[in-house]
C-alpha positions, 0 to 999 in steps of 0.5 A, a space after each residue: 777398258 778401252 771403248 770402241 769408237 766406231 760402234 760408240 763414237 762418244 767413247 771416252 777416249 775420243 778428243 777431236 774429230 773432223 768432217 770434210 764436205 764436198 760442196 759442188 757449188 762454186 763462190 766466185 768473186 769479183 773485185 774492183 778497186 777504186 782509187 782517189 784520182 778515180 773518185 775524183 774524176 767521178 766528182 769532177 774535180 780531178 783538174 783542180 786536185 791536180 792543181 792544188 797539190 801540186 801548187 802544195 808540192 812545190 810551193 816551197 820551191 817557189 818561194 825560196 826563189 822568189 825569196 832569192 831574187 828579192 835579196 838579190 835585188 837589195 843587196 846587189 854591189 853597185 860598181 862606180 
């Protein structure tokens, strides 16, 4: 025997349900992002982070030349 659902809504046969509700109230958010170089003008050091990484970036490059010179000035052919 089949039970009537509208009448008696916890009926046996009655496996899922669902409700919609009209809120006339709006969430309204407002995001912000803050990046590291923001957090590092904030801080008063944006100038010398800016320094360090590129003193880290291109050291490399530096010191493979400086290296290069070095070893010219040791093993340069001398003409006679």
């Amino acid at each position: 025997m089949r039970a009537d659902l509208i009448k008696e809504p916890t009926g046996q046969y009655k496996f899922a349900s669902a409700a919609i509700l009209v809120d006339p109230q709006t969430l309204v958010t407002n995001r912000q992002s803050y990046g590291l170089l923001d957090y590092l003008g904030d801080i008063g050091g944006l100038i010398d982070a800016l320094r360090y990484l590129t003193m880290i970036i291109f050291s490399p490059y530096f010191n493979f030349n400086y290296q290069n010179s070095l070893l010219k000035s040791l093993f340069r052919s001398r003409s006679e």
